[in-house]
C-alpha atoms as a printed R data frame, in Angstrom:
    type eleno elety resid chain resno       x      y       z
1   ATOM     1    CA   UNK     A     1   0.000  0.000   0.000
2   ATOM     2    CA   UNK     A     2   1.309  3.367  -0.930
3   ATOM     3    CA   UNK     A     3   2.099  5.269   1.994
4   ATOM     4    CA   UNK     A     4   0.148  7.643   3.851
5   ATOM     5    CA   UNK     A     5   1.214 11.608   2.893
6   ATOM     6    CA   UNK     A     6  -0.432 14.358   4.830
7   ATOM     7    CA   UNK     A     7   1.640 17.023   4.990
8   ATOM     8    CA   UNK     A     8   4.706 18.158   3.077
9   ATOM     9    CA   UNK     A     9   7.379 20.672   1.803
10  ATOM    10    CA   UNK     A    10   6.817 23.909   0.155
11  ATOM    11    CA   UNK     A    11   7.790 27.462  -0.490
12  ATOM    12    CA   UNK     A    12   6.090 30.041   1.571
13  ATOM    13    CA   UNK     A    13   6.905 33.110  -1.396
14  ATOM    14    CA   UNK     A    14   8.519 33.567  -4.807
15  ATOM    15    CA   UNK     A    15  12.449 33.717  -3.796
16  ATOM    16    CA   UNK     A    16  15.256 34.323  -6.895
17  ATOM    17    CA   UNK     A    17  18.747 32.817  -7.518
18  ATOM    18    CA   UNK     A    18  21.475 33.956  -9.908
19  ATOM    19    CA   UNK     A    19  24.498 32.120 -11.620
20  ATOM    20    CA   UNK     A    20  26.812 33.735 -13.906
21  ATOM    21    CA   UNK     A    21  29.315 31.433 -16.277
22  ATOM    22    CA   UNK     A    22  31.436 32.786 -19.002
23  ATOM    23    CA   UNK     A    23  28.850 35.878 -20.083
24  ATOM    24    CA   UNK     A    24  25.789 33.568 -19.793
25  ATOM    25    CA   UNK     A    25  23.107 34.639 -17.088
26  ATOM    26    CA   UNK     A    26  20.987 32.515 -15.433
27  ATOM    27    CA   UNK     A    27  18.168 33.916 -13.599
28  ATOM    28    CA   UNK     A    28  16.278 31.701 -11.409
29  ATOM    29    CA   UNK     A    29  12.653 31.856  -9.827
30  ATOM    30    CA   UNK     A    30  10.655 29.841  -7.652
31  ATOM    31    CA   UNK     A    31   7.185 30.078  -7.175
32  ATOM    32    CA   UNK     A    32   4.734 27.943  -4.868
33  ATOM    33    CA   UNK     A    33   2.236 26.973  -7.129
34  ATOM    34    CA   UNK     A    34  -1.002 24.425  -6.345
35  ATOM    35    CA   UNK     A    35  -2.171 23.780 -10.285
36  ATOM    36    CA   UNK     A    36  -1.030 23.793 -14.069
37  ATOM    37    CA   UNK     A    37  -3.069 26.738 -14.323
38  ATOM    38    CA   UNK     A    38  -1.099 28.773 -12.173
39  ATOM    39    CA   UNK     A    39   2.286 27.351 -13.816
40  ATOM    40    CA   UNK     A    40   0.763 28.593 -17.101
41  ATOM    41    CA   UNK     A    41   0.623 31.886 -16.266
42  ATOM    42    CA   UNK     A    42   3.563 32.892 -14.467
43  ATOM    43    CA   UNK     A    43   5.242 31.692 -17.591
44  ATOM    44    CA   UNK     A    44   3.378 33.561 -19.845
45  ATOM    45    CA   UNK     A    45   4.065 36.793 -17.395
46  ATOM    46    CA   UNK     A    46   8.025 35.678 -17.480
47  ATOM    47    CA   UNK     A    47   7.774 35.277 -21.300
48  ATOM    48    CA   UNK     A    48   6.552 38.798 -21.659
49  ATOM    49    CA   UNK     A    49   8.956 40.411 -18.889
50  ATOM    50    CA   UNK     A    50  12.267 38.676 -20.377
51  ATOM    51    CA   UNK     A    51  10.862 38.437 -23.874
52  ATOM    52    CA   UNK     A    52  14.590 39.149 -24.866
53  ATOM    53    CA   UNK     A    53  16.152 35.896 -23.193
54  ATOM    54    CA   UNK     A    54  17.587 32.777 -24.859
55  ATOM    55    CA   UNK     A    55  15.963 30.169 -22.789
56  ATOM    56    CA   UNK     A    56  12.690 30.294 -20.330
57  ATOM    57    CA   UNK     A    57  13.904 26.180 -18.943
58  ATOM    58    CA   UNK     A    58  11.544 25.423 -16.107
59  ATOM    59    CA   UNK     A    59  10.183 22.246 -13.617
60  ATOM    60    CA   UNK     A    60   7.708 21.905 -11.381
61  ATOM    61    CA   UNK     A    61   6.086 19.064  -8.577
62  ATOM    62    CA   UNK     A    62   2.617 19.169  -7.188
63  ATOM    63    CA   UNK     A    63   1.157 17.399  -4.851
64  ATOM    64    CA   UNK     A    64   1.680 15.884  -1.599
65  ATOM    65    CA   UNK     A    65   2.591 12.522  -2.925
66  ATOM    66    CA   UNK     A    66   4.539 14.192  -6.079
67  ATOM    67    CA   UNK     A    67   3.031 12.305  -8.506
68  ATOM    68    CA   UNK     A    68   2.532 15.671 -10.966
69  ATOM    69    CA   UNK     A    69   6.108 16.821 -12.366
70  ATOM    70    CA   UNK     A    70   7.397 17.875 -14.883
71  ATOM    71    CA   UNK     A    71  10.946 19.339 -16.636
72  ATOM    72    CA   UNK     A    72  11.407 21.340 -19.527
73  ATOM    73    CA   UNK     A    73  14.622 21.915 -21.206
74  ATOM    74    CA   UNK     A    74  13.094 25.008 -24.176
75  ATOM    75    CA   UNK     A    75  15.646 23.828 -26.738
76  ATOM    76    CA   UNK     A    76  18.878 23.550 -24.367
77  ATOM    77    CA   UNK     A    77  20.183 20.109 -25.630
78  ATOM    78    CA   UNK     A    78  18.059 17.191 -24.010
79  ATOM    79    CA   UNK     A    79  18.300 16.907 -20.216
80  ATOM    80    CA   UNK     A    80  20.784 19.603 -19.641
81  ATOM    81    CA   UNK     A    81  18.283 22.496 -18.241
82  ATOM    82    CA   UNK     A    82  14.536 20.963 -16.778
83  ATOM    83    CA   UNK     A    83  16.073 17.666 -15.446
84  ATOM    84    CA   UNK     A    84  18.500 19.584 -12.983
85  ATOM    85    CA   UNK     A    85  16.050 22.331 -12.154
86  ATOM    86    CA   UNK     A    86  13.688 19.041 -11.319
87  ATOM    87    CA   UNK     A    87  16.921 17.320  -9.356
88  ATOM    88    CA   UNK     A    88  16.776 20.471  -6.849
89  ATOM    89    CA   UNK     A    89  13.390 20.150  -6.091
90  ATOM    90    CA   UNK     A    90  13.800 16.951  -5.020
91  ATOM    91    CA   UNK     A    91  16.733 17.584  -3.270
92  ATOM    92    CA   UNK     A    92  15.352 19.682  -1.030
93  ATOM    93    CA   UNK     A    93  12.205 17.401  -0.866
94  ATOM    94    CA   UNK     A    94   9.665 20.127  -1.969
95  ATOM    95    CA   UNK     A    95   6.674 20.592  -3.591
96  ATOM    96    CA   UNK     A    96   3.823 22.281  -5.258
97  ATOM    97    CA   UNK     A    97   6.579 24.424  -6.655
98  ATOM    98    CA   UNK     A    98   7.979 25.712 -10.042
99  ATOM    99    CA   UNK     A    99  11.426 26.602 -10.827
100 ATOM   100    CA   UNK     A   100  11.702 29.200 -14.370
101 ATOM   101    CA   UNK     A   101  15.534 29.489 -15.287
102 ATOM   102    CA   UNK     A   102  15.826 31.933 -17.644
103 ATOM   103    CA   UNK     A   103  19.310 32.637 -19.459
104 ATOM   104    CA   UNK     A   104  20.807 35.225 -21.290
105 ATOM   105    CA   UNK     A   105  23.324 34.111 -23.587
106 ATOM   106    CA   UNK     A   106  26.808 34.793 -23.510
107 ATOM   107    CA   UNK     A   107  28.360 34.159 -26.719
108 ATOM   108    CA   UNK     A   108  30.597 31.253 -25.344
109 ATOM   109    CA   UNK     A   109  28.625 27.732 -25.253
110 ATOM   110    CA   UNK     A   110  29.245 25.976 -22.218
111 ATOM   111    CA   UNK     A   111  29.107 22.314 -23.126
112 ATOM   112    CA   UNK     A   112  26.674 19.588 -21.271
113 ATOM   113    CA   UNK     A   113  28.463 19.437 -18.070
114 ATOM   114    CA   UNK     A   114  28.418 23.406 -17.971
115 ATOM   115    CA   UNK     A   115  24.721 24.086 -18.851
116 ATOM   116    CA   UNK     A   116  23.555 21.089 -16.402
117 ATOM   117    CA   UNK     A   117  25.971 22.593 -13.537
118 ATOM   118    CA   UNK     A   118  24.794 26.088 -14.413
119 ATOM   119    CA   UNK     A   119  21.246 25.315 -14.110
120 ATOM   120    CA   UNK     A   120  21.162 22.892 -11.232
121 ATOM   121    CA   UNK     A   121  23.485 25.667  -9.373
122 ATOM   122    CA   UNK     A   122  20.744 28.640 -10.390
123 ATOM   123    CA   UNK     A   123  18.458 26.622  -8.945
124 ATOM   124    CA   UNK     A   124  19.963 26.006  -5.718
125 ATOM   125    CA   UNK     A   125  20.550 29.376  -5.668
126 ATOM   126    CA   UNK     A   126  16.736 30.309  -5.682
127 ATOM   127    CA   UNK     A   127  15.930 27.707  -3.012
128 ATOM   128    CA   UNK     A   128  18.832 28.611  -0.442
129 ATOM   129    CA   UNK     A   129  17.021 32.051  -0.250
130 ATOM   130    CA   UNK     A   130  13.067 30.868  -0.213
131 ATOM   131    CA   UNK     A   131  11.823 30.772   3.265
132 ATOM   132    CA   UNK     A   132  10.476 26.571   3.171
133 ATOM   133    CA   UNK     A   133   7.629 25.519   5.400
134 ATOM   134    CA   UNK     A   134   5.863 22.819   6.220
135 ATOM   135    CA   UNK     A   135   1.884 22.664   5.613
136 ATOM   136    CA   UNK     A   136  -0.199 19.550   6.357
137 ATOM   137    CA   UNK     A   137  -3.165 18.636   4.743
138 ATOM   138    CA   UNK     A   138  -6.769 18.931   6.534
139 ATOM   139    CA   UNK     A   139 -10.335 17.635   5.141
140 ATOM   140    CA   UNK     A   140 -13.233 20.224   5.194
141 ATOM   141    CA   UNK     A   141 -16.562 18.291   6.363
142 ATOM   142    CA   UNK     A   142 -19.909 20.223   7.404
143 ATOM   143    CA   UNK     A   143 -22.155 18.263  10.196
144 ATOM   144    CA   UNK     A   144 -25.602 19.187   9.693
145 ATOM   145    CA   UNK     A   145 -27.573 18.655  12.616
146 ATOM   146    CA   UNK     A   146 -31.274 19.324  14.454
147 ATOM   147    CA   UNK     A   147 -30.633 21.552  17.725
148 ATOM   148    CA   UNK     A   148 -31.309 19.263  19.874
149 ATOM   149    CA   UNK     A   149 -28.412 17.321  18.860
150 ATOM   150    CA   UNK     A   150 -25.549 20.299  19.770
151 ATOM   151    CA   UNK     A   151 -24.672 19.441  22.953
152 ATOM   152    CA   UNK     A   152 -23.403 15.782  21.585
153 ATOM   153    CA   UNK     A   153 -21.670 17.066  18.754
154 ATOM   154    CA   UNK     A   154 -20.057 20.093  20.598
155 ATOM   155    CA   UNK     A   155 -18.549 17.392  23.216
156 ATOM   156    CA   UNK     A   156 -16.587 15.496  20.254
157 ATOM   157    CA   UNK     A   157 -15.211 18.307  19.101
158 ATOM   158    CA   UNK     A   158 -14.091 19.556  22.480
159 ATOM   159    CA   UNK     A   159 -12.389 15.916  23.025
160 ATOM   160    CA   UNK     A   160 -10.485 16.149  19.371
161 ATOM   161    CA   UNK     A   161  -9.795 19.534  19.624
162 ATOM   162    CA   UNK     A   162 -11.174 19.611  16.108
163 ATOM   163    CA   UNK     A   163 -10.805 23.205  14.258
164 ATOM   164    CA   UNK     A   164 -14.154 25.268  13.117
165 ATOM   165    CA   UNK     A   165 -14.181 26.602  10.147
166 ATOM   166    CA   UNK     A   166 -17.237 28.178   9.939
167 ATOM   167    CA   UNK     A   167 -20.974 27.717  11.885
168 ATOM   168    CA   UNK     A   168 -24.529 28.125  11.375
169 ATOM   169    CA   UNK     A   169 -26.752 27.833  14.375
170 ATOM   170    CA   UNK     A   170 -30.541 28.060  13.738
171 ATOM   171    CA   UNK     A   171 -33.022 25.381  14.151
172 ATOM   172    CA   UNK     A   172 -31.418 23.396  11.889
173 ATOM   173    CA   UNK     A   173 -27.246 23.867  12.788
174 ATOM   174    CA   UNK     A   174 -24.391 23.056  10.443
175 ATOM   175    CA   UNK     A   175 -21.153 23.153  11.681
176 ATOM   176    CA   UNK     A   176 -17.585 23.176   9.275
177 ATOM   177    CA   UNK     A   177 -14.726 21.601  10.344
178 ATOM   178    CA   UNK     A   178 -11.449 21.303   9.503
179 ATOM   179    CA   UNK     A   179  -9.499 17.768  10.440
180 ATOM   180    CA   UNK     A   180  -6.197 16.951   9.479
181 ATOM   181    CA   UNK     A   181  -6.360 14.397   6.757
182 ATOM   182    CA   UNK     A   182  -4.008 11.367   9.249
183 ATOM   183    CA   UNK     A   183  -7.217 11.888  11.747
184 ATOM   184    CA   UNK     A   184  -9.882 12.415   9.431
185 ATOM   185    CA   UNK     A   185 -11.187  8.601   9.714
186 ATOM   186    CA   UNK     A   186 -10.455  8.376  13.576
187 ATOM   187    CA   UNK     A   187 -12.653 11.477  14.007
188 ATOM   188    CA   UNK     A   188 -15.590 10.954  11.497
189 ATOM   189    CA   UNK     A   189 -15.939  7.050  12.671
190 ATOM   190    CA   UNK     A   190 -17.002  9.296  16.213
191 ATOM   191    CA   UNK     A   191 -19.450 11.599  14.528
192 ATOM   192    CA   UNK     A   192 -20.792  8.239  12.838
193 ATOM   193    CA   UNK     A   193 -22.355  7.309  16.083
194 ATOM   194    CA   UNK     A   194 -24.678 10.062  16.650
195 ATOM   195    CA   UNK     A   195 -28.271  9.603  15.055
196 ATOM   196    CA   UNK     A   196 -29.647 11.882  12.376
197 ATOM   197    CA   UNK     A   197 -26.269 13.769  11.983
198 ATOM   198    CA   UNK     A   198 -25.122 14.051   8.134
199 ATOM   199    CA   UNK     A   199 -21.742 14.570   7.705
200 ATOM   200    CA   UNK     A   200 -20.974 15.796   4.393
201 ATOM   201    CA   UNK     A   201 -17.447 16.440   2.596
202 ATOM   202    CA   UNK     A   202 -16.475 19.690   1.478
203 ATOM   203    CA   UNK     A   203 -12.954 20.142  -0.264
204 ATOM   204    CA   UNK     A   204  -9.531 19.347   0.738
205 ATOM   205    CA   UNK     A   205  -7.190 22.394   1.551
């Protein structure tokens, strides 16, 4: 069975690095990122802001379990430019991230070793400086309940120290919580016991 993720590394804010190699520039940028859609458009906003540079190379992981990635070299020869920039996110065991390396040409090529070096070491650059935290992952349920039943509901939440997100209390309540994903099972399996309260699932944030 795959094993259990529930929280993980990221970058708290976009953070820069810089490596400079015989008249080529390499400007780096990492972003935190949570879907393609995002990744998408801080390109196209790079794209227009260095319009003039050689190469816009980039990676990036999402996910808690890192199963979305991806590397892109933008016609540096194959595997020189995205597969480092990918190597340094998982070197410092991160995700929902993207790296952009952009580079300015020098004049002098710098061979495979050179490029990969220059990239990977870009990269690095960018991630020494980004302040990395760690967020966990928490299920959003709403109980809906009659009155009557608040007292009983109110109690398990005391006991779990389980975070509200939000309430409604009228004659018919509904109460959002927010449970971290590990104790989401543990917790509802609780709630399951009380008569004529629907427990319904929300998003996961």
């Amino acid at each position: 069975m795959a094993e259990f993720v529930d929280e993980y590394l990221t970058i708290s804010e976009p953070s820069q690095g810089l490596f400079k190699d015989r008249g080529s520039k390499f400007l780096a940028f990492a972003y935190p990122v949570t879907n393609e859609q995002e990744i998408k458009q801080i390109q196209e906003q790079l794209r227009s802001e260095y319009h003039d540079a050689r190469h816009h190379c980039y990676a990036y992981m999402l996910g808690p379990e890192k199963l979305v990635y991806r590397a892109n070299d933008d016609g540096e020869p194959s595997s020189t430019a995205g597969k480092p920039i990918l190597g340094q996110i998982r070197s410092f065991d991160l995700t929902n991230i993207l790296i952009v390396v952009i580079r300015y040409f020098g004049g002098t090529k710098l061979g495979v070793s050179g490029l990969i070096h220059a990239y990977k070491t870009a990269s690095e650059e960018a991630l020494k400086s980004a302040n990395i935290i760690k967020k966990t992952l928490h299920d959003i349920y709403e109980l809906k309940f009659e009155y009557p039943l608040m007292n009983d509901v109110m109690r398990i939440l005391k006991e779990e120290n389980i975070d509200q997100v939000d309430q409604k209390f009228e004659l018919s309540c509904s109460v959002w919580i927010s449970l971290r994903k590990a104790d989401t099972e543990k917790v509802l399996s609780k709630f399951d016991r009380i008569d004529n309260l629907k427990i319904e699932y929300v998003e996961t944030r």
